[in-house]
PyMOL Python script that loads the backbone (N, CA, C, O; Angstrom):
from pymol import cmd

cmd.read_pdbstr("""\
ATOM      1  N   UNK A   1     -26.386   3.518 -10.293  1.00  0.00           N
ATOM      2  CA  UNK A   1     -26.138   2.130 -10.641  1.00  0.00           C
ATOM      3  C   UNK A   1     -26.412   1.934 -12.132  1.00  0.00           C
ATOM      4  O   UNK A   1     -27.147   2.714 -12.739  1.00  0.00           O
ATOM      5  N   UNK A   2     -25.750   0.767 -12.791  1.00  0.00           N
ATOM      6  CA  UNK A   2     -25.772   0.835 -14.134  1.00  0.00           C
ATOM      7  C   UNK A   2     -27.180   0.698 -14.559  1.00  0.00           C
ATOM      8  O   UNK A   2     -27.654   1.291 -15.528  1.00  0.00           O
ATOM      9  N   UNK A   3     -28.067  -0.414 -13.501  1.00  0.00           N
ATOM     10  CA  UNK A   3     -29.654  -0.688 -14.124  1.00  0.00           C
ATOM     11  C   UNK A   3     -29.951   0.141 -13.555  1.00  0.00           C
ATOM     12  O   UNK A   3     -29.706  -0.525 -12.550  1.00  0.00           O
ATOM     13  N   UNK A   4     -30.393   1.369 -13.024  1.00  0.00           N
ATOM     14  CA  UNK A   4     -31.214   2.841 -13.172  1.00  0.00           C
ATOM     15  C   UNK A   4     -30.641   3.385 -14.585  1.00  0.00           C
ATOM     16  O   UNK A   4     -31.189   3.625 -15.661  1.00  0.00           O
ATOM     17  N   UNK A   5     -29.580   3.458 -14.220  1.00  0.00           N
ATOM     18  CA  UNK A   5     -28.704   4.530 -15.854  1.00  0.00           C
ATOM     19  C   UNK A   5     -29.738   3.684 -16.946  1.00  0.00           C
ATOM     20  O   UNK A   5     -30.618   4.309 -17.538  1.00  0.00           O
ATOM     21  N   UNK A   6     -29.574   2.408 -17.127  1.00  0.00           N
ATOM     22  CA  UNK A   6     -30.043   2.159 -18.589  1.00  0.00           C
ATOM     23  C   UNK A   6     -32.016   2.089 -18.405  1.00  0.00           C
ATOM     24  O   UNK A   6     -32.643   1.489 -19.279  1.00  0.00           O
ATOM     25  N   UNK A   7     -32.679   2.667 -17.371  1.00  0.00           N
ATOM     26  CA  UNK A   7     -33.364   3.155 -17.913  1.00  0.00           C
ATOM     27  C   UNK A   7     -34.011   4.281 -18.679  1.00  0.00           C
ATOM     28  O   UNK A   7     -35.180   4.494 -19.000  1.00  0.00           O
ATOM     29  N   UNK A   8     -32.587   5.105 -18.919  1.00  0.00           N
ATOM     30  CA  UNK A   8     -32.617   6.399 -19.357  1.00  0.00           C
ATOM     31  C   UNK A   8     -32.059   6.061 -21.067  1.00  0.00           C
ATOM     32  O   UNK A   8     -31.971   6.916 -21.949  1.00  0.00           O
ATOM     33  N   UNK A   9     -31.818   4.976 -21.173  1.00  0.00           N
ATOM     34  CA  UNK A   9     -31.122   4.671 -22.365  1.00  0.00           C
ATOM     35  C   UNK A   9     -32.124   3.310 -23.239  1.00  0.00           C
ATOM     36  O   UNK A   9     -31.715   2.181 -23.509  1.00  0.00           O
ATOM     37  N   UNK A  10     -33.202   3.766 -23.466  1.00  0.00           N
ATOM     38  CA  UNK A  10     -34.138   2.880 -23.726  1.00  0.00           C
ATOM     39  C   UNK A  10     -33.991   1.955 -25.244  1.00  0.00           C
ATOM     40  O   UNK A  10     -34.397   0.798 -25.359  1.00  0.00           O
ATOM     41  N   UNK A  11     -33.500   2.539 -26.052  1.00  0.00           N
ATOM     42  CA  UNK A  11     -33.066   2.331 -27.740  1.00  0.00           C
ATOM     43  C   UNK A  11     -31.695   1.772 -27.181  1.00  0.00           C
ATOM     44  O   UNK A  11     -31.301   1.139 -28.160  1.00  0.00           O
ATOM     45  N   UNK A  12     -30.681   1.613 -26.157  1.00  0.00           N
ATOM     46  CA  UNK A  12     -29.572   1.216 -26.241  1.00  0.00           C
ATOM     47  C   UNK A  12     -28.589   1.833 -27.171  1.00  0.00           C
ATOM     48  O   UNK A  12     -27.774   1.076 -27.697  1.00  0.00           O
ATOM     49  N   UNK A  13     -28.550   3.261 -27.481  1.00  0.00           N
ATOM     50  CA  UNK A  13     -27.979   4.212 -28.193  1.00  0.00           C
ATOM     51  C   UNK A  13     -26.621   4.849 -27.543  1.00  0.00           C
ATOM     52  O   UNK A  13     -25.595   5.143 -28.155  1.00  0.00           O
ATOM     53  N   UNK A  14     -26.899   4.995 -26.046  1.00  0.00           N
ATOM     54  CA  UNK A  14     -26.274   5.928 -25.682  1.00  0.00           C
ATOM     55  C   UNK A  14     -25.268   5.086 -24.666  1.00  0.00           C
ATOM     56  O   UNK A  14     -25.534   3.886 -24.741  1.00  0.00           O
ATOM     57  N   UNK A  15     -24.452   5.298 -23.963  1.00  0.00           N
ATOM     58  CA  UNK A  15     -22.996   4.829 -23.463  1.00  0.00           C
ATOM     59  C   UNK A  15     -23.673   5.147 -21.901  1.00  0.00           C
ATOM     60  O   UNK A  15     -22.996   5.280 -20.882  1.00  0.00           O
ATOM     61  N   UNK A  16     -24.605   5.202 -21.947  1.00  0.00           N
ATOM     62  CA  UNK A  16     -24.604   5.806 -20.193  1.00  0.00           C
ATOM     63  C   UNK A  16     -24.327   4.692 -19.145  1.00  0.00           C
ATOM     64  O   UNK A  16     -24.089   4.838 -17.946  1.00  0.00           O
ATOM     65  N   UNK A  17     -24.440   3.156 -20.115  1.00  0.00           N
ATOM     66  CA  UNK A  17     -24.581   2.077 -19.364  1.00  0.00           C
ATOM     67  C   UNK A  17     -22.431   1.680 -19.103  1.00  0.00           C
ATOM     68  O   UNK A  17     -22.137   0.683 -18.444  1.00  0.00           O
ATOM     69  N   UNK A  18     -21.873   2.111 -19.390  1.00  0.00           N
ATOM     70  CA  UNK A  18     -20.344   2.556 -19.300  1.00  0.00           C
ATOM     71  C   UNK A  18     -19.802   3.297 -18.215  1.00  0.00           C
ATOM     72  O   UNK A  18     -18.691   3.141 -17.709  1.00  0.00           O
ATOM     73  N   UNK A  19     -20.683   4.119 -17.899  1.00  0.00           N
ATOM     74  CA  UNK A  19     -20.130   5.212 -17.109  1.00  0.00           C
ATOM     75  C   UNK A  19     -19.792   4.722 -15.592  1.00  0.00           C
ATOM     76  O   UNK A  19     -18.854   5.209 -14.961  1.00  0.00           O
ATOM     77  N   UNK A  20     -20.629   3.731 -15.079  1.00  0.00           N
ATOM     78  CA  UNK A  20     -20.011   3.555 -14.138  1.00  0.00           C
ATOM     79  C   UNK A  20     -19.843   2.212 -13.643  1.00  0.00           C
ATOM     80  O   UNK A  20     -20.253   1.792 -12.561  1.00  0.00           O
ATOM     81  N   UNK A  21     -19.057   1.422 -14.729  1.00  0.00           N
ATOM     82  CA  UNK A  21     -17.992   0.692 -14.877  1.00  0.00           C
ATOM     83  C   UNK A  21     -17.031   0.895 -14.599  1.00  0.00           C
ATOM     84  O   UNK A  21     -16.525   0.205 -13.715  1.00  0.00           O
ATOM     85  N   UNK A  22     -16.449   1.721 -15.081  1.00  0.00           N
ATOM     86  CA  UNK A  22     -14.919   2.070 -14.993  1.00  0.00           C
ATOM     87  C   UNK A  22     -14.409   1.966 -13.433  1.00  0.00           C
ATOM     88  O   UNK A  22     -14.278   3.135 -13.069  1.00  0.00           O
ATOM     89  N   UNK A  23     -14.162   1.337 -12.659  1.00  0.00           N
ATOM     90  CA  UNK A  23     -13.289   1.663 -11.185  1.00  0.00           C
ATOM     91  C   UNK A  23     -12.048   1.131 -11.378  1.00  0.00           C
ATOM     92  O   UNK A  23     -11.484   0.493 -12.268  1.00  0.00           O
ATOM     93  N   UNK A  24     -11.734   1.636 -10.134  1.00  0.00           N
ATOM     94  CA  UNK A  24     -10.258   1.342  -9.827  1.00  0.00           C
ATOM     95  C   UNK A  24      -9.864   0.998  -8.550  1.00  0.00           C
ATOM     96  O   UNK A  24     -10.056   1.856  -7.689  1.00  0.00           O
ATOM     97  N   UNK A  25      -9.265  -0.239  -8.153  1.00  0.00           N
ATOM     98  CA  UNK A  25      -9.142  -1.293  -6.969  1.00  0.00           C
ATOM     99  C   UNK A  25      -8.660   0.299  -5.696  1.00  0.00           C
ATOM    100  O   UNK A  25      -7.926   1.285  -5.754  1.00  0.00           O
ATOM    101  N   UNK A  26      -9.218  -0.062  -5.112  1.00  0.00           N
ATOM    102  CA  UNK A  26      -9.187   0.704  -4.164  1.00  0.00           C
ATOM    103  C   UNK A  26      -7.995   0.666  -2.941  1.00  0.00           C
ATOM    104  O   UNK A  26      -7.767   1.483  -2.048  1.00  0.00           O
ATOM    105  N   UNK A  27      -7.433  -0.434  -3.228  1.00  0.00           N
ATOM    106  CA  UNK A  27      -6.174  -0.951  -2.175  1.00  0.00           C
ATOM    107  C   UNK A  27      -5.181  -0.241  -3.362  1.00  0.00           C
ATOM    108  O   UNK A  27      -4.194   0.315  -2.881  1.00  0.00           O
ATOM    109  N   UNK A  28      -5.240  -0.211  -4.089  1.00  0.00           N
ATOM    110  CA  UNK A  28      -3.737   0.635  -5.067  1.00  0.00           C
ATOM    111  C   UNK A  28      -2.716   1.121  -4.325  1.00  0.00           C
ATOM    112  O   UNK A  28      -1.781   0.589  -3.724  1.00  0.00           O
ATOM    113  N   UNK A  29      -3.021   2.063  -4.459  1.00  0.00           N
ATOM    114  CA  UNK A  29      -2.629   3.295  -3.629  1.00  0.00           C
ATOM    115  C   UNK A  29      -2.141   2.840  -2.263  1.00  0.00           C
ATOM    116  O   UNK A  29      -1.070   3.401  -2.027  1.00  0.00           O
ATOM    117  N   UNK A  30      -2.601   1.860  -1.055  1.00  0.00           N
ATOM    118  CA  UNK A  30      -1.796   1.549  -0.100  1.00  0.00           C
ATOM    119  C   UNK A  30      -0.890   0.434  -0.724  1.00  0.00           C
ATOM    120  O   UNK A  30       0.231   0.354  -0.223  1.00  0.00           O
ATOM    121  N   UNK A  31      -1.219  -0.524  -1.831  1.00  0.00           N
ATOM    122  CA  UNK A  31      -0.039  -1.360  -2.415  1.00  0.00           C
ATOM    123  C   UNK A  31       1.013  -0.682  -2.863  1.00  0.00           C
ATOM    124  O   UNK A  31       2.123  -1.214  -2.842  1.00  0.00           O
ATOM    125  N   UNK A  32       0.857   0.449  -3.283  1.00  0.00           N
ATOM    126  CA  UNK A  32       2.031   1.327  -3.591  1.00  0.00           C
ATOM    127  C   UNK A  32       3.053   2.099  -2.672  1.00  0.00           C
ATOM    128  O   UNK A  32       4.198   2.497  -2.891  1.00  0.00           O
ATOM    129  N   UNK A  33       2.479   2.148  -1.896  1.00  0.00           N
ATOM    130  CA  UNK A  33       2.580   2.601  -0.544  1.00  0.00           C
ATOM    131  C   UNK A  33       3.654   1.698   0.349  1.00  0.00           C
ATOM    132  O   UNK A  33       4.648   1.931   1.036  1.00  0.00           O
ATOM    133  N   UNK A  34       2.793   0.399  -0.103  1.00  0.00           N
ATOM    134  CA  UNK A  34       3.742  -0.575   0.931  1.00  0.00           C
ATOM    135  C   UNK A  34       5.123  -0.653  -0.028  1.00  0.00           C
ATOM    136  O   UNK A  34       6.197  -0.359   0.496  1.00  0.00           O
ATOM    137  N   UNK A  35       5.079  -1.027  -1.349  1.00  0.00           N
ATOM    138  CA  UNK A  35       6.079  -1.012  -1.795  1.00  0.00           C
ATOM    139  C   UNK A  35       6.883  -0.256  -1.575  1.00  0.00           C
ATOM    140  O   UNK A  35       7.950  -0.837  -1.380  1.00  0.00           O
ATOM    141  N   UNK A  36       6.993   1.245  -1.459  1.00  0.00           N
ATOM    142  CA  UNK A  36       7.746   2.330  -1.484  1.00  0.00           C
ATOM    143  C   UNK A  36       8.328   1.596  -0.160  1.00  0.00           C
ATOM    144  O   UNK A  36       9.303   0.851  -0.253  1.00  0.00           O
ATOM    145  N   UNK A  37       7.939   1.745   0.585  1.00  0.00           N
ATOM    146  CA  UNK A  37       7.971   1.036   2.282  1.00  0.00           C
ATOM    147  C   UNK A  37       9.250  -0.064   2.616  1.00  0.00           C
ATOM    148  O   UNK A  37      10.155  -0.129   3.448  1.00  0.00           O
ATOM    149  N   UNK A  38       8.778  -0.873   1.479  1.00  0.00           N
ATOM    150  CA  UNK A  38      10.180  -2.100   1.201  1.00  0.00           C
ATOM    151  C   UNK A  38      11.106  -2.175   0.642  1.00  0.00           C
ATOM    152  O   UNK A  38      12.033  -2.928   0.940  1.00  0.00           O
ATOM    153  N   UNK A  39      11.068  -1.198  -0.565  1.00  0.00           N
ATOM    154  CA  UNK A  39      11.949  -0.443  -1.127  1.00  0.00           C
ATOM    155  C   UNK A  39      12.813   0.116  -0.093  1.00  0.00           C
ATOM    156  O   UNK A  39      13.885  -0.446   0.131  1.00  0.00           O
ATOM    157  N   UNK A  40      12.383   1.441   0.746  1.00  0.00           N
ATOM    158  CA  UNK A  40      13.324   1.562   2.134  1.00  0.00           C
ATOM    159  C   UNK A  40      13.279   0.849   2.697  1.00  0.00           C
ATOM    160  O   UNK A  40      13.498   1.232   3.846  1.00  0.00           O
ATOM    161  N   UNK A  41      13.090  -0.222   2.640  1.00  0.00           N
ATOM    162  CA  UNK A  41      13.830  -1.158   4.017  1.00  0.00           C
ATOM    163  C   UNK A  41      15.072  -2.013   3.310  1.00  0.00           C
ATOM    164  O   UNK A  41      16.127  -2.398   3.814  1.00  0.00           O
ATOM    165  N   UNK A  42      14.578  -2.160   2.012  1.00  0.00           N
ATOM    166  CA  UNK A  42      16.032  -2.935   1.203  1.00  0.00           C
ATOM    167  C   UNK A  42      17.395  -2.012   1.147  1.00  0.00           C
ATOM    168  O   UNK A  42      18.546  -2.438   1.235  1.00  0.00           O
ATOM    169  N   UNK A  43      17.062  -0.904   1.013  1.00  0.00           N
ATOM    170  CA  UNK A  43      18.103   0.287   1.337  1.00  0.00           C
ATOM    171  C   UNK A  43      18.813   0.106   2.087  1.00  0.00           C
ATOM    172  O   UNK A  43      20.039   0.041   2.007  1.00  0.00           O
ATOM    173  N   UNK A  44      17.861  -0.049   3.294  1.00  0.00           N
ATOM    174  CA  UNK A  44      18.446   0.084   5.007  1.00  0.00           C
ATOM    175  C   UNK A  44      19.347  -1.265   5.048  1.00  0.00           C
ATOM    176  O   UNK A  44      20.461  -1.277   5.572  1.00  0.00           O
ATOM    177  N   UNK A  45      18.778  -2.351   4.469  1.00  0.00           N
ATOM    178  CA  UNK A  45      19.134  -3.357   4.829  1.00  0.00           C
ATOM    179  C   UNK A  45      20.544  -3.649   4.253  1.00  0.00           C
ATOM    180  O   UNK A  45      21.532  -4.308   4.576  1.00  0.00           O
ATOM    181  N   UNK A  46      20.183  -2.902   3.322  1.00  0.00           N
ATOM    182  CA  UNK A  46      21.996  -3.387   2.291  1.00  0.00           C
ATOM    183  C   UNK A  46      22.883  -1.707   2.447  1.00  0.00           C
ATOM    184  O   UNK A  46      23.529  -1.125   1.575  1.00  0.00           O
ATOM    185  N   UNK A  47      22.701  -1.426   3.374  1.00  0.00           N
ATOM    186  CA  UNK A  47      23.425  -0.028   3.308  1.00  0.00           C
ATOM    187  C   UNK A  47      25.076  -0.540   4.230  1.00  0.00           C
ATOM    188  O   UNK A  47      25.143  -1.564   4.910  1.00  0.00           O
ATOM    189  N   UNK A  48      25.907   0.148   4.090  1.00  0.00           N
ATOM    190  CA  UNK A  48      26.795   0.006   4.527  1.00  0.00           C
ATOM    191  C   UNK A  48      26.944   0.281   5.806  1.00  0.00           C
ATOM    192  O   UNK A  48      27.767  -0.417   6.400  1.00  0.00           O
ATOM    193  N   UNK A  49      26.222   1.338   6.586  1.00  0.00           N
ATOM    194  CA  UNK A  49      25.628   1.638   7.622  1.00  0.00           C
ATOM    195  C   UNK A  49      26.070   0.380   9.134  1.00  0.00           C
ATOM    196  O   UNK A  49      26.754   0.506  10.150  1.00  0.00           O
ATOM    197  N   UNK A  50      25.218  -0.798   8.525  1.00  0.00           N
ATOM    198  CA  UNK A  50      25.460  -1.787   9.106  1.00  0.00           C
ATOM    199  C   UNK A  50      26.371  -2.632   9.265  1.00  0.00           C
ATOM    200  O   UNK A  50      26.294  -3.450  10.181  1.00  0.00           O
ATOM    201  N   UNK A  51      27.642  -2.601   8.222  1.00  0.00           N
ATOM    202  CA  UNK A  51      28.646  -3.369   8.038  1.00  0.00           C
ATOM    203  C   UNK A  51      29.591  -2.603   9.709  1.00  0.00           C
ATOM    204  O   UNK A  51      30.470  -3.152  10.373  1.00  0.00           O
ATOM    205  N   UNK A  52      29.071  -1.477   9.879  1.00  0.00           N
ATOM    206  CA  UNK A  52      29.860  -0.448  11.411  1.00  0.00           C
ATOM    207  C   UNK A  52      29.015  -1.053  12.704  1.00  0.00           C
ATOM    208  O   UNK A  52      29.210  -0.649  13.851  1.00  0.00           O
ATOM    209  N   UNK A  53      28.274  -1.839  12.440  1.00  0.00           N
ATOM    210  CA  UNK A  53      27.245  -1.645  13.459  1.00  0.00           C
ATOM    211  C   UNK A  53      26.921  -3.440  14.297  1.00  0.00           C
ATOM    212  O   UNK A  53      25.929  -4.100  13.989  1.00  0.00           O
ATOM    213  N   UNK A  54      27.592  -3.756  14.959  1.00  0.00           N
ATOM    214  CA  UNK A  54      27.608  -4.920  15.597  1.00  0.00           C
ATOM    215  C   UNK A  54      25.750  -5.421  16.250  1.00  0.00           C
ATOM    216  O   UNK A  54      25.181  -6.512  16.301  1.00  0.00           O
ATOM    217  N   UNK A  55      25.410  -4.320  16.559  1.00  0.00           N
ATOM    218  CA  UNK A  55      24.472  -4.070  17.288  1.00  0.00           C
ATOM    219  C   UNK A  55      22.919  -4.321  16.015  1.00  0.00           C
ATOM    220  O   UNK A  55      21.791  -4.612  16.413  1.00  0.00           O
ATOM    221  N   UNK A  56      23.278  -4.121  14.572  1.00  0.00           N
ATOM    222  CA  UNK A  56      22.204  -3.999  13.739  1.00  0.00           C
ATOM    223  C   UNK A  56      21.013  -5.083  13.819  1.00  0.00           C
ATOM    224  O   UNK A  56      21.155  -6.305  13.859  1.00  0.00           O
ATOM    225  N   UNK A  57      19.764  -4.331  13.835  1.00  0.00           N
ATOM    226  CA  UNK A  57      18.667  -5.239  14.670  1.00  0.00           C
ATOM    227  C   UNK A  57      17.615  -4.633  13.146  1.00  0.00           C
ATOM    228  O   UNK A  57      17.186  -3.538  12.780  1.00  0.00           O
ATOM    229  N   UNK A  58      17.546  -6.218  12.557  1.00  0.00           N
ATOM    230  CA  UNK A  58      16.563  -5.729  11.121  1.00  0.00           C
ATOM    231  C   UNK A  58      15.084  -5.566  11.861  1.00  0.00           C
ATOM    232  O   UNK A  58      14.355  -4.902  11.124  1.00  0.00           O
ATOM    233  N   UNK A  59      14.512  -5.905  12.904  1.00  0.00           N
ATOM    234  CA  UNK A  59      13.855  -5.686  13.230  1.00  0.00           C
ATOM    235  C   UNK A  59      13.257  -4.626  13.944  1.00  0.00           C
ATOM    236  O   UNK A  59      12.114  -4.195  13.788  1.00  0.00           O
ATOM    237  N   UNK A  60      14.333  -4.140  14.941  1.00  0.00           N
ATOM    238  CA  UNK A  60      14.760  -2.264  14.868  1.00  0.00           C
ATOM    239  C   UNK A  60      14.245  -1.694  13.125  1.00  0.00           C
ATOM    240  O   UNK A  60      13.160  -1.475  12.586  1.00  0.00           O
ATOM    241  N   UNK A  61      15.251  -1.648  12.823  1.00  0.00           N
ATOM    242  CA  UNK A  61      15.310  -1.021  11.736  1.00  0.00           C
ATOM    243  C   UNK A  61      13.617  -0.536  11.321  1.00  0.00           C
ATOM    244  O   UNK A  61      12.934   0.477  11.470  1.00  0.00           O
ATOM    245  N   UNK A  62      13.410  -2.093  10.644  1.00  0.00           N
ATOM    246  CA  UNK A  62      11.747  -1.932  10.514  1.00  0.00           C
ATOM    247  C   UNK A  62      10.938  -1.108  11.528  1.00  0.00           C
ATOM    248  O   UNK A  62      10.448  -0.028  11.198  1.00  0.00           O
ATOM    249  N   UNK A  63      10.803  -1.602  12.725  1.00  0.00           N
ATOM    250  CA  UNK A  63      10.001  -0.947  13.621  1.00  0.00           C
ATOM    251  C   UNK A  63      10.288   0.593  13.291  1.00  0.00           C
ATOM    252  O   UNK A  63       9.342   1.363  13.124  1.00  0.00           O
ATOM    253  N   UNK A  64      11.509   0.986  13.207  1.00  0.00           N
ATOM    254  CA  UNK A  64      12.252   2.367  12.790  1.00  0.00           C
ATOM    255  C   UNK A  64      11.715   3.081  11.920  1.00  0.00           C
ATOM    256  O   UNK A  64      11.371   4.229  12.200  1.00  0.00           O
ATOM    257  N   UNK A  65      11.509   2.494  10.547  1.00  0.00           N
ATOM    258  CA  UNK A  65      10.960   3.235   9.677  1.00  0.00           C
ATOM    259  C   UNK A  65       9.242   3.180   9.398  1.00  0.00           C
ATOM    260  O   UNK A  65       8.610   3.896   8.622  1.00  0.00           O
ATOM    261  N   UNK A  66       8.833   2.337  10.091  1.00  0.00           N
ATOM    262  CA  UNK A  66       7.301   2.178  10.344  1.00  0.00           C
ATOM    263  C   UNK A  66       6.831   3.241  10.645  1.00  0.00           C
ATOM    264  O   UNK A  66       6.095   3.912   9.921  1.00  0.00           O
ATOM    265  N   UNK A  67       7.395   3.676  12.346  1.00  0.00           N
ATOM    266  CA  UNK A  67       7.044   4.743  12.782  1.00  0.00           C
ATOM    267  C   UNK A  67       7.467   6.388  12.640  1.00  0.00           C
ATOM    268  O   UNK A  67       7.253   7.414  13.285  1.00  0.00           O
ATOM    269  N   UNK A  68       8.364   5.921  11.114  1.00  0.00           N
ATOM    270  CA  UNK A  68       8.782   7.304  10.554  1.00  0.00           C
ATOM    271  C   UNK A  68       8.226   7.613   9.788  1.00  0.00           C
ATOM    272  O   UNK A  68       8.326   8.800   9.477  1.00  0.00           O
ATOM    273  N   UNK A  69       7.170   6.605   8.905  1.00  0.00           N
ATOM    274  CA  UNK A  69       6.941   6.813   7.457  1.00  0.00           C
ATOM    275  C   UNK A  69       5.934   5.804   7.053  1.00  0.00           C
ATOM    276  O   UNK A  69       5.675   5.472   5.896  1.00  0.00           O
ATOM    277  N   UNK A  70       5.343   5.311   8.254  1.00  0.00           N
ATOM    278  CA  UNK A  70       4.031   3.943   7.594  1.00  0.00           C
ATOM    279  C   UNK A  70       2.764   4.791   8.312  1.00  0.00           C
ATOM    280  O   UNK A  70       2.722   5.643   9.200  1.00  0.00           O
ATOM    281  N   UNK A  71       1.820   4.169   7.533  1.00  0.00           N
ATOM    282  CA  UNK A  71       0.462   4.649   8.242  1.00  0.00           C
ATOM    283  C   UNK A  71      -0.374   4.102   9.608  1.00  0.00           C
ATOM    284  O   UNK A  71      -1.282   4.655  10.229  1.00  0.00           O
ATOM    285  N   UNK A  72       0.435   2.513   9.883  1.00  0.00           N
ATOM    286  CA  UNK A  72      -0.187   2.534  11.374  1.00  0.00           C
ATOM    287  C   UNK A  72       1.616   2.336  12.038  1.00  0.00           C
ATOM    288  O   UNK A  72       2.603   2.054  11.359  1.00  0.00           O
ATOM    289  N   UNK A  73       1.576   2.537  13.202  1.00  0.00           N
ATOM    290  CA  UNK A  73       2.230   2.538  14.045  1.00  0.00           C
ATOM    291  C   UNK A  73       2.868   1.303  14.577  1.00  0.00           C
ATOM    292  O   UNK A  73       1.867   0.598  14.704  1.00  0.00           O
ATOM    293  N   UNK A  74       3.753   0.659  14.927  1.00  0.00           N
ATOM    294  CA  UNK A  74       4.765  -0.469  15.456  1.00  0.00           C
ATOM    295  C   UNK A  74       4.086  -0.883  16.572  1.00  0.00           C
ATOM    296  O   UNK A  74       3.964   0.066  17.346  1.00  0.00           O
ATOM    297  N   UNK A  75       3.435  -2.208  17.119  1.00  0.00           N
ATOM    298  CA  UNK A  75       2.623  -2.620  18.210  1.00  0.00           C
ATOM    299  C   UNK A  75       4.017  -3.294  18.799  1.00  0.00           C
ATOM    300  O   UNK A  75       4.203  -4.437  18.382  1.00  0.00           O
ATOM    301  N   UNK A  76       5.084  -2.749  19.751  1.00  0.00           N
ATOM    302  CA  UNK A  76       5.888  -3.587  20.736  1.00  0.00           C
ATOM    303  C   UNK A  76       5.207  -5.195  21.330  1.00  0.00           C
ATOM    304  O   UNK A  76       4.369  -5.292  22.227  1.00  0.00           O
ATOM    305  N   UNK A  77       5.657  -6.043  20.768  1.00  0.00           N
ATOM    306  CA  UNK A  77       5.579  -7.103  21.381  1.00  0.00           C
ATOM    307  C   UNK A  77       4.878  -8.274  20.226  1.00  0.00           C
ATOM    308  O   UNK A  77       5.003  -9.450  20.568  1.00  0.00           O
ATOM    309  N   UNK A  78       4.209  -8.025  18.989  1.00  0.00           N
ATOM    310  CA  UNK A  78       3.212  -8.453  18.132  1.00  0.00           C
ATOM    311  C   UNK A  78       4.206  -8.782  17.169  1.00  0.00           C
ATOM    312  O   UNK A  78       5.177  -8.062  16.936  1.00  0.00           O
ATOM    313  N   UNK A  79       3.883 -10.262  16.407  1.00  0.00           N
ATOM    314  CA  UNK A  79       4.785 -10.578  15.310  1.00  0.00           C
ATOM    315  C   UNK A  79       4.891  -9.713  13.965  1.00  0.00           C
ATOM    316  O   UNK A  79       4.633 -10.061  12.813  1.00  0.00           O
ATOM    317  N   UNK A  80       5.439  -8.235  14.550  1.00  0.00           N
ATOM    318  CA  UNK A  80       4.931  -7.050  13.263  1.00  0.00           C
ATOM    319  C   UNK A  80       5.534  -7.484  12.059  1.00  0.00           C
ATOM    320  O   UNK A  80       5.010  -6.938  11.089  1.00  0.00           O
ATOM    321  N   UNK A  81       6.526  -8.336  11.743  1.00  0.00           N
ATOM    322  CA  UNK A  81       7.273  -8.446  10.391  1.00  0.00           C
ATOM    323  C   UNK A  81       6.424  -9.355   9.503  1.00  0.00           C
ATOM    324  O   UNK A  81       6.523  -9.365   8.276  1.00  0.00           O
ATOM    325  N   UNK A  82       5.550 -10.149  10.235  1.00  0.00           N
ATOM    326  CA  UNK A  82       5.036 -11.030   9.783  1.00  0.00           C
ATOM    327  C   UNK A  82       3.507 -10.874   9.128  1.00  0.00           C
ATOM    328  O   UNK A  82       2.642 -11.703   8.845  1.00  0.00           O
ATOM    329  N   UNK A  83       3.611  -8.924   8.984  1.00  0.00           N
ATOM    330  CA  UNK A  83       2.184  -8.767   8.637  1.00  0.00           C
ATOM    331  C   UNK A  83       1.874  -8.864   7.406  1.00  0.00           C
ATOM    332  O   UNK A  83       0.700  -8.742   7.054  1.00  0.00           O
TER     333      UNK A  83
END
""", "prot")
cmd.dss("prot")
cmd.show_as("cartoon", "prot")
cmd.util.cbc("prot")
cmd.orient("prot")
């Protein structure tokens, strides 16, 4: 912790009181994650794919790539789009 560190830094000379400052948000990495995520689904969504497909269910779809490529799994029946 920074107040132990700066009792090693008594003159206020040394940077030790810095060192562990520095973080980094810890959700990042799944915000990035999700993006990539919506990114393929805008794909899916505007692909031509569907212009053949009478049947196209954006909510399929989603559930679709959730369980191809997300980290939790599609709960059947739960307002999943709305998470």
């Amino acid at each position: 912790s920074p107040t132990v560190l700066s009792l090693f830094d008594l003159d206020g000379t040394h940077s030790l009181r810095q060192i562990g400052n520095s973080h980094e948000d810890p959700c990042s990495s799944i915000d990035t994650f999700s993006q990539i995520l919506l990114a393929s689904l805008d794909q899916i969504y505007h692909s031509s794919a569907i212009l053949d497909n009478a049947k196209f269910s954006t909510t399929h779809e989603l559930e679709n790539l959730v369980n191809t490529k997300g980290l939790i799994p599609h709960v059947p029946g739960t307002s999943f789009q709305t998470q």
